[in-house]
N, C-alpha and C positions, 0 to 999 in steps of 0.2 A: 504494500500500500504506500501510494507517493502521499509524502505530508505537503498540500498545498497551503498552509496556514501562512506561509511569508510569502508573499511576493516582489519580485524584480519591482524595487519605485520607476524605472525605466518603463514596465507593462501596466502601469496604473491607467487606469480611463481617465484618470480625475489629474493626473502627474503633470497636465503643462498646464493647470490654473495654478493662479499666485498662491506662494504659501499662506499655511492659516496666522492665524492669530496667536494660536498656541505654538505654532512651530516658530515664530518668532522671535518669542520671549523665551524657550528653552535655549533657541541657538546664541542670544543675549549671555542668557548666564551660563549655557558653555564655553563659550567663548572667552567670557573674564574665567572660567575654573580652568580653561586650557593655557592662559595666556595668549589668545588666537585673536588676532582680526573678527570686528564682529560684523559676523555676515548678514546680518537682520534687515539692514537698511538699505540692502541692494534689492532689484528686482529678481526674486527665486521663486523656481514654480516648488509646487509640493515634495514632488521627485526629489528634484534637485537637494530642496530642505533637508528632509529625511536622509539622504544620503550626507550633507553636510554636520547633521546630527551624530549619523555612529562617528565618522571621522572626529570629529571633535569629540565625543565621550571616549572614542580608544585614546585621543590625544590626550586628556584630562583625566586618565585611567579608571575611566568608569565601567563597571562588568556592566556587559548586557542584561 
């Protein structure tokens, strides 16, 4: 049995509208906990977010 429970943010329906509101302000405070550029204030779709998310939680050594 395939586990489809993650999907590729790349294969999202919804992945080229702008990110949310929540994806935001996590990428905000991961960004100050990475020491990272904060990506929030640019134009990012969801995809895009989500993906900027693990990267900066591996960056800021956050477990999944």
């Amino acid at each position: 049995m395939t586990d489809n429970t993650e999907k590729d943010p790349q294969d999202w329906v919804s992945g080229d509208d702008p990110m949310t509101g929540a994806q935001a302000s996590y990428l905000k405070t991961l960004s100050e906990q990475a020491h990272a550029p904060d990506p929030s204030e640019r134009k990012v779709t969801k995809a895009e977010a989500s993906e900027l998310i693990d990267h900066l939680r591996a960056q800021a050594g956050i477990d999944n």
